[in-house]
N, C-alpha and C positions, 0 to 999 in steps of 0.2 A: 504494500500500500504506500504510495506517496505521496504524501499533502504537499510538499512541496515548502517544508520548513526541515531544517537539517535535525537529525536525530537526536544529536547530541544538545541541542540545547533543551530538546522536549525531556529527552534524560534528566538532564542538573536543573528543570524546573521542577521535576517531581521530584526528583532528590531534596531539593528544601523544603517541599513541602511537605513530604513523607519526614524530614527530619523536626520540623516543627512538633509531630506528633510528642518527637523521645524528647524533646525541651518541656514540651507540657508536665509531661511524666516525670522526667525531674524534680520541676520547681512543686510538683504536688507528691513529695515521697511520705510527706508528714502526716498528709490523710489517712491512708491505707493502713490496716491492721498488723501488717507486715509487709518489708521491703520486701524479702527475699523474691514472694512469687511477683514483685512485680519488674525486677531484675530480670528472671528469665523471660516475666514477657515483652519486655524489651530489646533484650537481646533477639528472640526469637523471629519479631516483627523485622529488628533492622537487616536478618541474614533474608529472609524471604521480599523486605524490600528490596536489599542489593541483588539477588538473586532475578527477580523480576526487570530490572533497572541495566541490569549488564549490556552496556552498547554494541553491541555484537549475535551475530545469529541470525534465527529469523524472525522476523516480524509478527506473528503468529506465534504465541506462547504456545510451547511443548506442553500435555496432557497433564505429565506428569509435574511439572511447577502448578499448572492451575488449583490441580488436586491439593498439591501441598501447601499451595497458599490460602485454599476453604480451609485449610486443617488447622493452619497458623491461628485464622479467622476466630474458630473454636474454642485453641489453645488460649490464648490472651483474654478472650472474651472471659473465659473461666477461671483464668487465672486475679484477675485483676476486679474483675465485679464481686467474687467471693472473699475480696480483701474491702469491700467499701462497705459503708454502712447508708443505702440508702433514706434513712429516716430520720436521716442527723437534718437539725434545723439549718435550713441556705441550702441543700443539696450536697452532692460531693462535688460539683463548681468543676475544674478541669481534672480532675481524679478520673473523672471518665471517659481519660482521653482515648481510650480500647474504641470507641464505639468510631468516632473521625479516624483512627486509626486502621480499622479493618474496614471504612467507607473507603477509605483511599488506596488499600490495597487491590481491592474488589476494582475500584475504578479503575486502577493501572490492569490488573487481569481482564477487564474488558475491554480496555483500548486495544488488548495485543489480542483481543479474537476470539476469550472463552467467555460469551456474557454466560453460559449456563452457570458456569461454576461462582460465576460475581453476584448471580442472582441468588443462588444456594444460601451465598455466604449474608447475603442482605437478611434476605429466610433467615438462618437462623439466629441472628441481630434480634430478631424483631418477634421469634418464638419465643428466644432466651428471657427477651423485656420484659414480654409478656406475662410469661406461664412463671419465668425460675424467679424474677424480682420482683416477690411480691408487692412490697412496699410501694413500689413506684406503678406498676399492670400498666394497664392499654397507653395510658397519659407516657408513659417512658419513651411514647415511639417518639414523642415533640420532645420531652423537655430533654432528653440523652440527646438528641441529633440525629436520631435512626434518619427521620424523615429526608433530613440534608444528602446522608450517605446515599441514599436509594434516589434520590435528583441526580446526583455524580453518576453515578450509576446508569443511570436512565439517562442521562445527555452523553454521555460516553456511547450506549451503545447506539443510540441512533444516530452519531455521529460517526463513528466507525462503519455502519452499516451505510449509511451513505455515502461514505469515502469510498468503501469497496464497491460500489455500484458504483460511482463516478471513475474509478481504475476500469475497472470494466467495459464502462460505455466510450472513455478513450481508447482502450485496447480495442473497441470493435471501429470505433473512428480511425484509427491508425493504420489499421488493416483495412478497411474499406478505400483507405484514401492510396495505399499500397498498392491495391490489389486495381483500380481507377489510375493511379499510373503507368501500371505492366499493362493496360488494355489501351492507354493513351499511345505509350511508347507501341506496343503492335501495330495499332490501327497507323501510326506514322510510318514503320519500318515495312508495313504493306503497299502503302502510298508511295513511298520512295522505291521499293521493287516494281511497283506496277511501270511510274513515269522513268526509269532506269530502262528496263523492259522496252518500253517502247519506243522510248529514243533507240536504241540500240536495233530495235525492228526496222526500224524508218531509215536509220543510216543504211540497214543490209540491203531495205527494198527500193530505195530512193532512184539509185540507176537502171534497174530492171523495171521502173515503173518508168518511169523517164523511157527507155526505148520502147516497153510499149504505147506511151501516147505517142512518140514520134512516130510509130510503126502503123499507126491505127487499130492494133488487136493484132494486125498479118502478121503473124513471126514464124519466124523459120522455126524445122525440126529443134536445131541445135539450143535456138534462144526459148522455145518450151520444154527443152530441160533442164538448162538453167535454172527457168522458173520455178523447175521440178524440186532441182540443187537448192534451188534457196528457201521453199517452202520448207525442207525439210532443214535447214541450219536454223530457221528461225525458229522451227519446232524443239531444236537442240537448248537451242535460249531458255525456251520455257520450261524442261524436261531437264535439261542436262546443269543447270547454274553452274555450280564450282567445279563440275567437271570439263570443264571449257578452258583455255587460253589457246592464243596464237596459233601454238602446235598443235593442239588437237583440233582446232579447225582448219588448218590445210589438211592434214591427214584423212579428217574423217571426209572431206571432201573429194578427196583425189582418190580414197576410197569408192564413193558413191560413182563417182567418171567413170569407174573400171567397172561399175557394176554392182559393187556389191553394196545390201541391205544395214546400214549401224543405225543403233540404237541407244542413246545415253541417257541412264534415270540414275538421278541425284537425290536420292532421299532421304539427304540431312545427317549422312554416315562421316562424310570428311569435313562439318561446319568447324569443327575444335582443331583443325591442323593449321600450323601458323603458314604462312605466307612462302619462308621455303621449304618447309615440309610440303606442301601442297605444290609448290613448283613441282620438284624432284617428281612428286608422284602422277603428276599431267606430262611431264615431261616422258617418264615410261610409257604410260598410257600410249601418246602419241606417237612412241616409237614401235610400240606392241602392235599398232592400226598400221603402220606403214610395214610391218615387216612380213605382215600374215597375207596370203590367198584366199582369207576364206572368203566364203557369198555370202556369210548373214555373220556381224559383229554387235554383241550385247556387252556394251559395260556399263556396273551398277555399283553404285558406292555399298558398303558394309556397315550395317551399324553402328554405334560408338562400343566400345567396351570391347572389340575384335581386336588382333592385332593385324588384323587385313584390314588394307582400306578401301580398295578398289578391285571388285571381281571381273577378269575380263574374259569372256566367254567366244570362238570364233569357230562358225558352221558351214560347213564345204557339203555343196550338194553334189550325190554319186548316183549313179544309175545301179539299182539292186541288182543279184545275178538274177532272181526271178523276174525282174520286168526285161532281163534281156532275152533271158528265154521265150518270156511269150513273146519278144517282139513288141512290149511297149517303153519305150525308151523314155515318154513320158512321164513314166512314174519315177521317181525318185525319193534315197533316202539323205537324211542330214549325218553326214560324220563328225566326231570333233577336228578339229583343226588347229585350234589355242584354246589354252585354258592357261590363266596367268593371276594370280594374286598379290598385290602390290601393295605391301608391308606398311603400316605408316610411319615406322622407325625403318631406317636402312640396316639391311643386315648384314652382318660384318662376315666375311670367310674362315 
């Protein structure tokens, strides 16, 4: 929980005021029937105050301190009321400092998280008044201070309780506003791909459109294959992204001239390779396309977590011995031709 005031002084505020209690006690040892038990209940109070008060840890009191501090609660309450004499004329005045003293302990165990156990201890404050002193019954809850305690108490927890809800309602603002920037930042880095994309389409079609308006539609055999060639490079754009430089577009091109079928899908297996890692590995590529005969060339990037990065696949069409027997040459089967896997660390001999 963070208010947004440093710990340590909320610390050394309760600290004096939790010490105010053992001043009371002091200056009032002359009341009490005997010192002795009110010595341990001071002692007592101040190890479960410092206990509680420790600047360190987590913010949420452990089970175990809360239990122990209803126990303190108990301890002193019993120890120091069974030394007064409620019936003395003026009251026992600050002799009853036990009652502000376990108000204020309860209140620090509710700031850090356990109201159950600060409301226990209020309980039994105000059973003990009641039922064990007889002298003073129900009127004990005002004129002791019970009433005061169990306010502390009650402003503490609906104070905590609201804190932790306002942590909360930031933690879910903080995340909403997180989660509204990674959809901001997409929605940009889509926009940038799309107008990226398409500049780079227009630069490829721009002279092939240009000789077709000069041409009026008429083009030769040769210039609607090109048209053919370059449908298919700009399909490479949209399919292929980072599997693309320089090299592998002449390659895959002077491929297609000769004939054969390539196909590049880039599905986000080589985004994390730096810049000459991903040379190196297009540069293979590139060389893998220019070295092969096959008729059908498939390369695909590898997922992340592989130590492949690039699967290159190359399929050479043959005439089966059954389609020569019957005399249909038509049919044909696919052999392999290349098969190549392109490491995304280079590997050493």
């Amino acid at each position: 929980m963070n208010i947004g005031v440093p710990r340590y002084l909320i610390v050394g505020m309760a600290g004096v005021f939790s010490g105010y209690h053992l001043v009371l006690a002091t200056y009032t040892l002359d009341i009490p029937r005997h010192m002795e038990p009110i010595f341990v209940a001071m002692a007592l109070y101040a190890v479960a105050t410092i206990l509680s008060l420790l600047p360190w840890g987590p913010v949420r009191m452990p089970i175990w301190m809360a239990a122990f501090n209803f126990a303190i609660v108990i301890a002193i309450t019993l120890l120091v009321a069974n030394e007064l004499d409620f019936s003395r004329p003026g009251g026992t005045g600050y002799a009853s400092w036990y009652v502000a003293a376990s108000g204020t302990l309860m209140t620090i165990t509710s700031t850090r998280g356990r109201h159950t156990f600060a409301w226990l201890g209020i309980g039994f404050l105000v059973v003990h008044t009641v039922v064990g002193v007889g002298a003073v019954g129900p009127a004990g809850i005002f004129s002791l201070g019970i009433v005061g305690s169990a306010s502390w108490v009650a402003v503490s927890h609906v104070l905590a309780t609201a804190l932790a809800k306002a942590s909360k309602d930031a933690q879910r603002f903080s995340l909403a506003e997180r989660e509204a920037t990674d959809w901001q930042a997409a929605q940009e880095a889509h926009v940038h791909e799309r107008q990226f994309r398409l500049g780079q389409t227009s630069a490829m079609a721009l002279t092939m459109l240009r000789q077709i308006q000069d041409a009026g539609g008429a083009l030769t055999d040769e210039q609607r294959a090109e048209c053919t060639y370059l449908e298919s490079a700009i399909r490479d754009e949209i399919r292929g992204r980072k599997l693309l430089n320089d090299a592998v577009r002449d390659e895959v091109m002077n491929a297609r001239r000769r004939g054969a079928t390539v196909t590049l899908l880039d599905e986000g297996g080589i985004d994390d390779l730096s810049d000459d890692e991903l040379e190196r590995v297009l540069n293979r590529l590139a060389l893998a396309i220019a070295e092969t005969e096959a008729d059908k060339v498939i390369a695909r990037t590898v997922p992340e977590g592989s130590d492949v990065a690039v699967t290159v696949v190359g399929l050479r069409s043959v005439a089966s011995s059954e389609s020569v027997a019957l005399g249909q040459d038509s049919l044909e089967d696919d052999e392999v031709d290349l098969w190549l896997e392109i490491p995304r660390v280079p590997v050493t001999p």
